[in-house]
C-alpha positions in Angstrom: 84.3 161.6 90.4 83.4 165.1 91.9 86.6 164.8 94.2 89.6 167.4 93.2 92.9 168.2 94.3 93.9 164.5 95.3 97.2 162.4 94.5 96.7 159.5 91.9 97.8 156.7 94.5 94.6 158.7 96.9 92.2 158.1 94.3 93.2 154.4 93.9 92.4 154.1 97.6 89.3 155.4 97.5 88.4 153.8 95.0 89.3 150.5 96.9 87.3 151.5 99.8 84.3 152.1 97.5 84.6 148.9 96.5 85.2 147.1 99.8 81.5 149.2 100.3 80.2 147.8 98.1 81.0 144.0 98.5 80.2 144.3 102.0 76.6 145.8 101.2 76.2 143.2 98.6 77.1 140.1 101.2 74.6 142.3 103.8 72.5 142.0 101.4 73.0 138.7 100.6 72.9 137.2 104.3 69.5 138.8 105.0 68.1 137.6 101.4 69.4 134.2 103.1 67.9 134.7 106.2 64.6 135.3 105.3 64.4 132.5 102.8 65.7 130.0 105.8 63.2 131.1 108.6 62.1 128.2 109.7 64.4 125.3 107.4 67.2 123.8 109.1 70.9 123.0 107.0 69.1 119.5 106.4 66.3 120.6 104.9 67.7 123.2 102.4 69.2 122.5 99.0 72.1 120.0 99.0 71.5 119.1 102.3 72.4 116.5 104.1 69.0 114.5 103.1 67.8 116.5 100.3 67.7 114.3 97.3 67.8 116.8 94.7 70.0 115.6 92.0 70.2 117.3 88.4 72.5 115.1 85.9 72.6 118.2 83.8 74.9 119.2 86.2 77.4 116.9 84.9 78.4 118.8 82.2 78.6 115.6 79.6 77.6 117.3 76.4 79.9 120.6 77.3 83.1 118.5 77.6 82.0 115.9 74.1 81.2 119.6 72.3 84.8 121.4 73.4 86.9 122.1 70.5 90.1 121.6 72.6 91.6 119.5 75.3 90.1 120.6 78.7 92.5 120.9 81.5 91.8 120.3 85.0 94.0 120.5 87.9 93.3 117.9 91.2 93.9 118.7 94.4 95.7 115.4 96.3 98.0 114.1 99.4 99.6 111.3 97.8 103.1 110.7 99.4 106.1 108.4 98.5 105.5 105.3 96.9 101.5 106.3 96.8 102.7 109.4 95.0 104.7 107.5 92.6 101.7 105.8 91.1 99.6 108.9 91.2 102.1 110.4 88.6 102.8 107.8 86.4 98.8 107.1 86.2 97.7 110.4 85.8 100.7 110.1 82.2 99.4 107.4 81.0 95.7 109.1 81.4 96.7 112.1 79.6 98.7 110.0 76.8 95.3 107.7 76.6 93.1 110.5 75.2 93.0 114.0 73.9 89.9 115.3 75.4 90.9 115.9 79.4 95.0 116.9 80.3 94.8 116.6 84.7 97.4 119.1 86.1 98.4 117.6 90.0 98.7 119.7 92.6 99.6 118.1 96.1 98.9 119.0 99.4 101.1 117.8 102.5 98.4 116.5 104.5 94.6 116.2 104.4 94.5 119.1 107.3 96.5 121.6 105.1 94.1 120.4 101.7 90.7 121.3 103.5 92.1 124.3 104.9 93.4 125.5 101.3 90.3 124.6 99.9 88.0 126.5 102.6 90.0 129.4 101.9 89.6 129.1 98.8 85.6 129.2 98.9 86.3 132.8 99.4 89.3 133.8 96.9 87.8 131.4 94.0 91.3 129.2 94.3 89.3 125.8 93.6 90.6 123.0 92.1 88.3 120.8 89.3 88.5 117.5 91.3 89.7 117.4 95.1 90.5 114.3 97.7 89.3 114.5 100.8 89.0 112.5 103.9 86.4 111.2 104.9 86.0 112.7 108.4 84.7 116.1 106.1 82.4 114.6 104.7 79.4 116.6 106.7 81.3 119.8 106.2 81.5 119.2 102.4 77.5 118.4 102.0 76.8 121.9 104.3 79.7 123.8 102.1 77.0 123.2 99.2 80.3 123.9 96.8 80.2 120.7 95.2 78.0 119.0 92.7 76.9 115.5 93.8 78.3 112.8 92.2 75.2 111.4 91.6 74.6 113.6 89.1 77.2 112.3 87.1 76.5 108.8 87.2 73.0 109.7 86.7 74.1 111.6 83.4 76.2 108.8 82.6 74.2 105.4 83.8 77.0 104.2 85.4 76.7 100.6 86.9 78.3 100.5 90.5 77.6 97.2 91.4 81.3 96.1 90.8 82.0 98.8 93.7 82.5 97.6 97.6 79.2 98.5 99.2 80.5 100.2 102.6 83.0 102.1 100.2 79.9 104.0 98.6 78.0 104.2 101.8 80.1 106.3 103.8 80.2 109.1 100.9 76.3 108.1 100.5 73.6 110.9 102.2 69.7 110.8 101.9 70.2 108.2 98.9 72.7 110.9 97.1 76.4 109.6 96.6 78.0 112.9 97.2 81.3 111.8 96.8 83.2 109.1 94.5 85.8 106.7 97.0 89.1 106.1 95.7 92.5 106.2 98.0 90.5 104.1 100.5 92.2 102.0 103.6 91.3 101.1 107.1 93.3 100.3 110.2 94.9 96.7 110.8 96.6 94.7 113.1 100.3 95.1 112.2 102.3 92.3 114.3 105.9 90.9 114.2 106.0 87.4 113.4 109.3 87.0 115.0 108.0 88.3 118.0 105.2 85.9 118.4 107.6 83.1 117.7 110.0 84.0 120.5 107.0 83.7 122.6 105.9 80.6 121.6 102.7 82.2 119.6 101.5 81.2 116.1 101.5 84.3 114.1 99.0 82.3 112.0 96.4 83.0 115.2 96.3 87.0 116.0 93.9 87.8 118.3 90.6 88.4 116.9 89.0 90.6 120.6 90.4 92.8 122.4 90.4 90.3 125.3 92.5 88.3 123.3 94.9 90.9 122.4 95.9 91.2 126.4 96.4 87.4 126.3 98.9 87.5 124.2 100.3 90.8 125.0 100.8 88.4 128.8 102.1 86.1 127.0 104.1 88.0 125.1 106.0 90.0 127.9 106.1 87.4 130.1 108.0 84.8 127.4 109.9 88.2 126.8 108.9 87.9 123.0 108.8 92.2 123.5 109.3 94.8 126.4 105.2 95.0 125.4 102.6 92.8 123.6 101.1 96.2 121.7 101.9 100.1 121.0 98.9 101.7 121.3 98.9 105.2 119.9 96.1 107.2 121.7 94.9 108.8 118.4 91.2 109.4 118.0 90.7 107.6 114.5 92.4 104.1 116.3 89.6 104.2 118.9 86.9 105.3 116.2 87.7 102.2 114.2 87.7 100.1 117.8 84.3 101.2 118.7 82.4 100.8 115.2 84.1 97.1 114.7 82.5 96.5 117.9 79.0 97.8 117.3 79.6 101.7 118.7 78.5 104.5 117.3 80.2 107.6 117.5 77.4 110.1 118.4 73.5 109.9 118.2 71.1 109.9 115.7 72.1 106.6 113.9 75.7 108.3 113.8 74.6 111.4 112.4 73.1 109.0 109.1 69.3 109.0 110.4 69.6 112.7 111.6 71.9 115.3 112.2 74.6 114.4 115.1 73.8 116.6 117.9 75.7 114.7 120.6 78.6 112.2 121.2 78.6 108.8 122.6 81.5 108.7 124.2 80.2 107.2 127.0 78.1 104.5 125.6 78.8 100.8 126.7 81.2 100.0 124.3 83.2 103.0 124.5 83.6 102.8 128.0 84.6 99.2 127.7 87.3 100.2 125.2 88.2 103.4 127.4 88.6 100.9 130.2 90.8 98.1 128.4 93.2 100.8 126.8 93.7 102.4 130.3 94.3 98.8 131.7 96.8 97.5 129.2 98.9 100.7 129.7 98.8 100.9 133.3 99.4 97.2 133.5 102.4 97.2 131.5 101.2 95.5 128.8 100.8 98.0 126.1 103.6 101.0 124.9 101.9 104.3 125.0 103.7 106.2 122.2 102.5 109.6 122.6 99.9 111.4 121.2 101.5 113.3 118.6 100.0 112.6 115.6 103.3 113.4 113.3 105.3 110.6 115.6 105.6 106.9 114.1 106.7 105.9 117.2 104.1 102.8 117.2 105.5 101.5 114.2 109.2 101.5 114.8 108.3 100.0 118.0 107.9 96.7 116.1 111.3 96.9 115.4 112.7 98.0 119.1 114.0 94.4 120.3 114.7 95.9 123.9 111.8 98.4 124.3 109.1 97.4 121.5 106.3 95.9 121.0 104.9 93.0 119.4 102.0 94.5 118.2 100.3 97.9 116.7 97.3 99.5 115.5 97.9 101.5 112.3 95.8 102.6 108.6 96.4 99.7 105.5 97.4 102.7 103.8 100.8 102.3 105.4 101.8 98.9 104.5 103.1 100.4 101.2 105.4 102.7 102.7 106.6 100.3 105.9 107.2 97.6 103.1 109.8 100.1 100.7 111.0 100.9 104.3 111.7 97.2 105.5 112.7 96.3 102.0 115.8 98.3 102.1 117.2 96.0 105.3 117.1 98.8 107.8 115.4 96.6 110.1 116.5 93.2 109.8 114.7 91.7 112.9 111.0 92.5 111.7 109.0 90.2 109.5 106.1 92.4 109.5 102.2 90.9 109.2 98.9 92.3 109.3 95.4 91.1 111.0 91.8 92.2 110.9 91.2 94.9 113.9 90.1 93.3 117.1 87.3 94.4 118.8 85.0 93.8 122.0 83.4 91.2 119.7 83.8 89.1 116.4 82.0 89.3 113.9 81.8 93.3 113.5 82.6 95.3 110.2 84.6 98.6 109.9 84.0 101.7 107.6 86.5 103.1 105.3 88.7 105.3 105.8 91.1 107.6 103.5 90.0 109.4 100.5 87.2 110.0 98.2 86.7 112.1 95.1 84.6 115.6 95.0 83.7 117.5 92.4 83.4 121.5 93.2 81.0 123.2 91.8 83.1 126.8 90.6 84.5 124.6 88.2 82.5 124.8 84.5 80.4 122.3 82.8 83.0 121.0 80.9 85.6 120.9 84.0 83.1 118.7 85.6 82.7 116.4 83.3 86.4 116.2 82.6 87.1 115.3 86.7 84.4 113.1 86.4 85.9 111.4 83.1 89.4 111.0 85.0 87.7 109.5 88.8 85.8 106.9 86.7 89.6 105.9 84.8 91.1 106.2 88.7 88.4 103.6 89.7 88.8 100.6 87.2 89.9 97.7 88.0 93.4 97.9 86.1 94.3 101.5 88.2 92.6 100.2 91.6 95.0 97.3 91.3 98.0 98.7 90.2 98.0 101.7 93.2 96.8 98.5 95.8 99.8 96.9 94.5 102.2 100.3 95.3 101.1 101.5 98.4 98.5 99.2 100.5 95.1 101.0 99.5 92.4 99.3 99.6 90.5 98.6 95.6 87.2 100.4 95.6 86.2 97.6 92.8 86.0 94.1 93.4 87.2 92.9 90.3 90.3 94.6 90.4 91.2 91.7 92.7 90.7 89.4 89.4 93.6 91.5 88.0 97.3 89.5 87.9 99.3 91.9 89.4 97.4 91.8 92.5 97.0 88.7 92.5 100.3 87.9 92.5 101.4 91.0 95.2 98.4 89.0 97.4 100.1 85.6 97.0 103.2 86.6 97.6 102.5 89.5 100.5 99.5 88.4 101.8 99.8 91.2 104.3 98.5 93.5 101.7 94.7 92.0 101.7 93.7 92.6 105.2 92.4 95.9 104.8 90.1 94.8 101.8 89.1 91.4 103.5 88.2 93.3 106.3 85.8 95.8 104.8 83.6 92.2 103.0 83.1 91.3 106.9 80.2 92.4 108.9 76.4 93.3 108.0 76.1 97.3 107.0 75.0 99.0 110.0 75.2 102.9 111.5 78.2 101.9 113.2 80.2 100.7 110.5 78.9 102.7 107.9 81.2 105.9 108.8 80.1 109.1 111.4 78.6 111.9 109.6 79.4 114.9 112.0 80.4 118.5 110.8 82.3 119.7 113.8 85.0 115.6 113.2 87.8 117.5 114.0 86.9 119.2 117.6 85.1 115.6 118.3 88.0 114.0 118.2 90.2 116.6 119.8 87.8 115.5 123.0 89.2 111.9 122.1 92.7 113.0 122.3 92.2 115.1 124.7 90.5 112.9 127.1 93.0 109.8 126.7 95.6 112.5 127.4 94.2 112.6 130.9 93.4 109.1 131.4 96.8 108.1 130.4 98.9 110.9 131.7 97.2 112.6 134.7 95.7 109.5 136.5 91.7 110.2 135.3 89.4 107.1 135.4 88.7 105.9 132.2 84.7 106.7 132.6 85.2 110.2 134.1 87.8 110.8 131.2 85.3 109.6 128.6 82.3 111.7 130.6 84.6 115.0 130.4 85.7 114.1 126.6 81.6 114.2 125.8 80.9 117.0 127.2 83.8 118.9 125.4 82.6 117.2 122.3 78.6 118.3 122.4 79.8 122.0 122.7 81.8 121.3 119.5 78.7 119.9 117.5 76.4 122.1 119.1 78.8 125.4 118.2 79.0 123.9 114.8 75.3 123.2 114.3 74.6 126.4 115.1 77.2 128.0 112.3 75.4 125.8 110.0 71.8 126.6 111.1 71.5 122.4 111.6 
């Protein structure tokens, strides 16, 4: 107003600079509002913390969903690929055709990188879904985002009994005696072998190795009966020696693995992650183990199994897989594999092994009666009948244990035994803050170090303890940069 003489399309962009004005005032505002309040509290302390154990069921938005006068649509946020993806669809149907109170729209993602970046960016343009999967290396950045509601609040609000539930399944998505987050898509990595190979080398396939000792025994024994070119394809990727170090006892970085405190440094250089440093670098420059590449799009490790001239016998890869490799080998590409799978080794027996894969979360834009409509359709995605039936088509891991007394799995367990390893494996092992799961915010740039520093031990001739000192160091600026960001 007040301004004369101007074009129409000058007017609009003044008008569109006031308001940039003003939004930037309002967020000045805002941070020093923020600041003030803070002085003194660390990201812990406030809020949705980490450890705060504030938890209002009201939240939950029960009585907003039970008093909508129509259906209430939600829309989820997933990666489900392939056979995985399959299920996903025809479950989410036969939701919707079960009820008239929630209709779930899908909306995948290609990967779990390109979901947490969409939904970051989407903290700021209000592009949220109702219900989201997300791995469960976010889980730190999730709790400090403070852009969900806990799902505690829902099975406060709804008294729901999760003893049926696995208990290290709940505990890694478990903070300061809060369940932020419900599991769901859940997996961890296994031994994949070929029984053919162990038989041309005069191996029962019945006897994997159970340490990592044993795993260059056979991997000898292996090469030297000519069984494979190698006895294993080890695939420097960070989450392969993650799994390694907390089966035998390792934790990841300090403070109880970020679970007693927040993580403030890396322990990449403990005892047991230089001894698994050490045995990696060994088996590769020994000859005994095919180093694949670091990529982490390559499959290289896999389709090594069935490489009769230059394979390998052996590999380390996510349960979550055995779906996908079984459609694969079922279709006779690659007749010379009879594929198996195998608890993880590790320095020891004996040790247990978080989860890994995907878990549930419930953002907070979304209204009272969208939250209680995600929550209705995670609780359906975790009974036994669904937790069976997607175990069944792609290799995940059930979240409930009596969806193992379900017939189809039974039967898919009898007859492809291969597809119970992953669940076996996460009954074994007392909970600890190893095997519990690493709460860290800055995950990604951690295990960048990983990568990073198996690059140079494997590639560039660095000893495996001054590749594991430089990878730490790299790391702690990570967390501490993070921390910072976060005011932890």
């Amino acid at each position: 107003e007040g301004v004369h003489g101007i074009e129409e399309g000058d007017r609009e962009r003044l008008v569109r600079i006031d308001q940039v004005q003003a939004v930037m005032i309002v967020a000045l505002v805002s941070l020093a509002l923020v600041g003030s309040l803070l002085a003194g509290c660390t990201a812990d302390d406030r809020v949705g913390g980490t450890f705060d154990t504030t938890v209002d069921p009201a939240d939950c938005g029960i009585a907003a969903l039970e008093a909508a006068d129509e259906p209430v649509e939600i829309v989820f946020w997933h990666t489900m690929v392939r056979t995985n993806l399959d299920w996903l669809a025809a479950t989410t149907d036969a939701f919707n055709e079960s009820q008239d109170d929630v209709r779930v729209v899908l909306r995948q993602q290609p990967t779990y990188q390109d979901l947490f970046t969409k939904y970051k960016a989407g903290l700021a343009s209000g592009d949220l879904p109702d219900l989201v999967q997300m791995e469960e290396t976010v889980v730190q950045q999730m709790i400090d985002s403070r852009s969900t509601i806990p799902a505690q609040a829902c099975i406060d609000a709804t008294d729901q009994d999760l003893s049926d539930f696995l208990p290290r399944a709940l505990a890694y998505y478990e903070s300061g005696g809060v369940q932020r987050a419900m599991p769901w898509a859940i997996s961890n990595p296994v031994l994949f072998l070929n029984r053919a190979a162990f038989r041309k080398a005069g191996l029962d396939p019945d006897q994997p190795p159970r340490t990592l000792a044993e795993v260059r025994e056979v991997s000898e024994a292996i090469v030297a009966a000519g069984g494979a070119k190698y006895g294993i394809a080890l695939k420097p990727a960070p989450y392969i020696y993650e799994f390694l170090l907390a089966k035998s006892g390792g934790e990841y970085v300090d403070n109880g693995n970020g679970r007693q405190a927040r993580a403030r440094h890396a322990n990449l250089d403990s005892e047991e992650s230089l001894a698994i440093w050490t045995w990696w670098h060994d088996m590769v420059a020994d000859g005994l183990a095919l180093d694949p590449g670091a990529d982490p799009a390559n499959i290289d490790h896999l389709l090594a199994l069935a490489n009769e001239t230059e394979g390998a016998a052996m590999t380390i890869e996510s349960s979550s897989a055995i779906g996908p490799i079984d459609a694969i080998l079922s279709s006779g590409a690659f007749p010379g594999v009879e594929p198996a799978t195998a608890p993880l080794p590790a320095l020891t027996t004996g040790g247990g092994v978080p989860v890994g894969d995907g878990a549930l979360w419930f953002p907070r834009s979304s209204s009272l009666a969208e939250r209680a409509a995600a929550w209705r359709f995670a609780t359906y995605l975790n009974e036994p009948a669904q937790q069976a039936s997607m175990a069944v088509a792609g290799g995940y891991v059930p979240t409930v244990k009596s969806a193992t007394e379900v017939p189809e799995l039974i039967a898919k367990w009898e007859a492809q035994p291969m597809f119970r390893t992953g669940y076996d494996q996460l009954l074994t092992g007392d909970l600890s803050d190893a095997n519990v799961g690493t709460l860290v915010g800055e995950y990604q740039g951690l295990r960048n170090s990983v990568r990073d520093g198996m690059i140079r031990m494997l590639r560039q001739g660095v000893p495996p303890e001054e590749a594991a000192s430089q990878a730490r160091a790299e790391a702690d600026i990570a967390i501490q940069e993070y921390n910072d960001r976060v005011g932890g």
